[in-house]
C-alpha positions in Angstrom: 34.8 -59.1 44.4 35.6 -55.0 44.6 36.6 -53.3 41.9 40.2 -51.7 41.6 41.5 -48.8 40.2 44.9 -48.9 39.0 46.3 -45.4 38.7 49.6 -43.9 36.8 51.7 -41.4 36.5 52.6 -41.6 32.8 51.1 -41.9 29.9 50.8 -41.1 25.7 50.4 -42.4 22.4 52.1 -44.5 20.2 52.5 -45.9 17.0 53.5 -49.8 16.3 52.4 -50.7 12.4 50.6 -47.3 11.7 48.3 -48.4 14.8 48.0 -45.6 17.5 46.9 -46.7 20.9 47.1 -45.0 24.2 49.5 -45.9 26.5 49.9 -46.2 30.2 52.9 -46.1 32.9 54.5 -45.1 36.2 58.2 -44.9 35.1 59.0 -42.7 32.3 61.7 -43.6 30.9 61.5 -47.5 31.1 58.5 -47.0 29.3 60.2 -44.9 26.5 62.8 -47.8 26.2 60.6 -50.6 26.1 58.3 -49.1 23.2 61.8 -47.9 21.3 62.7 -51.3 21.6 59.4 -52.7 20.5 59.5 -50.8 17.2 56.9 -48.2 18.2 57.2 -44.5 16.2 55.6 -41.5 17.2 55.7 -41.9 21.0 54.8 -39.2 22.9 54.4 -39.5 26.6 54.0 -36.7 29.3 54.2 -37.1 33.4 50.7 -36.5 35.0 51.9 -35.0 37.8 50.2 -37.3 40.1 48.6 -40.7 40.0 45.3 -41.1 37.6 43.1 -43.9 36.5 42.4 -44.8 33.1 39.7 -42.8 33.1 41.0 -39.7 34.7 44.5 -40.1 31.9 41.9 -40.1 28.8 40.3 -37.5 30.0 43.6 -35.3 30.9 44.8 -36.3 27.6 41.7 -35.7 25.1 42.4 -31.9 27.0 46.3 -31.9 26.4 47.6 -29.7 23.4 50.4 -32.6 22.8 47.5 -35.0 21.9 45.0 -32.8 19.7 46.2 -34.7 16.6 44.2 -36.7 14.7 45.7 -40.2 15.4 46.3 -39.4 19.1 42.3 -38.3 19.5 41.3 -41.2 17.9 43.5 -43.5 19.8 41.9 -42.1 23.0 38.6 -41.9 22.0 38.5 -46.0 20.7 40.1 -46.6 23.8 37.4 -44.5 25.9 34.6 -46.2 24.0 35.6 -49.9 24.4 37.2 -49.3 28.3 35.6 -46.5 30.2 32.2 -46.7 29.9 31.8 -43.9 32.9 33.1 -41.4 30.5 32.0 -42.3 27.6 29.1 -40.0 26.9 30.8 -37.4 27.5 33.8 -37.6 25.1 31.7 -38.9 22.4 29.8 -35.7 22.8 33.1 -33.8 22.6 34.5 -35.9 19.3 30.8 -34.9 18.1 30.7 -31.6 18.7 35.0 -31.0 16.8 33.5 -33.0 13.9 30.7 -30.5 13.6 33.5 -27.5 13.8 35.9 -29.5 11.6 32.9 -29.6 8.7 32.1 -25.8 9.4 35.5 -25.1 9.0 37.4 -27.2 5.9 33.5 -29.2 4.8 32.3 -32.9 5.6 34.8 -36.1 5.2 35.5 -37.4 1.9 34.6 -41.0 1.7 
């Protein structure tokens, strides 16, 4: 059986019982409504500008300055982990290397 790619034009975090996850769309605002309605907080969706797959949105996103937060990073990088396994290396390379800045800059987690 081939494999297919959806793709989307939308897509952002959000937060449903202080959960982030990634989201993913191709109509804006019914996607806005539907997560209001839902419950969710802290949504924050952008247009792509085109049509991306899964893939291609986590990596546009781990890039985007609206989604350098801490939850938001997270969100994508669990996401990444458990669902693109294509890019995987390379973003866990990228959440390695801003842990090792982070500890340069403010010193290592707190457990």
């Amino acid at each position: 059986m081939a494999k297919t790619f959806k793709t989307f034009s939308v897509a952002g975090v959000s937060t449903l019982n202080s959960t982030t996850k990634i989201r993913f769309a191709n109509d804006f605002v019914s996607r806005i409504k539907i997560l209001d309605k839902n419950g969710h907080t802290d949504v924050e969706l952008i247009e792509l500008g085109g049509e991306f797959t899964k893939s291609e949105v986590c990596q546009i996103l781990m890039a985007h300055p609206k989604f350098q937060g801490e939850d938001a990073q997270e969100a994508i990088y669990e996401y990444v982990v458990r669902n693109c396994k294509e890019i995987k290396n390379e973003i866990e390379e990228k959440m390695l290397s801003f842990q090792d800045v982070e500890e340069d800059l403010i010193g290592p987690k707190q457990s």
